[in-house]
C-alpha positions, 0 to 999 in steps of 0.5 A: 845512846842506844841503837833504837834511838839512833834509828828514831832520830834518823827520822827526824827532818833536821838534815844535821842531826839525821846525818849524825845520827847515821854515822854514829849508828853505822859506827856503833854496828861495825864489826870492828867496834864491837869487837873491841868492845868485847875486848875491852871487857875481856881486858878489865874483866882481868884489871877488877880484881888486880884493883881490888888488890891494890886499893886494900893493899893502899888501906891497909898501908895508907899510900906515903908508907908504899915504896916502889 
């Protein structure tokens, strides 16, 4: 859900849906989120190619022939 959408919402006359809208997009704009977004790209930026790694790893072996 974007940010744009989340403010066009906020328009709307539904009580309930205006207050979702609200918490969700004052959520989404905290410091703390964002920060954690761009840390979790970070993180799997890192895991992409450990991943492809092990899945050609798995096709070359097949997965019963790995021990651990």
């Amino acid at each position: 859900m974007s940010v744009a959408a989340l403010e066009e919402i906020q328009s709307w006359n539904c009580k309930d849906s205006l207050s979702g809208a609200f918490l969700l997009l004052n959520g989404i704009c905290q410091s703390t989120f964002i920060i954690s977004l761009l840390c979790s790209e970070k993180l799997l930026a890192y895991t992409l190619p450990i991943k492809s790694e092990v899945l050609k790893i798995l096709s070359e072996k097949g997965p019963r022939k790995l021990k651990f």
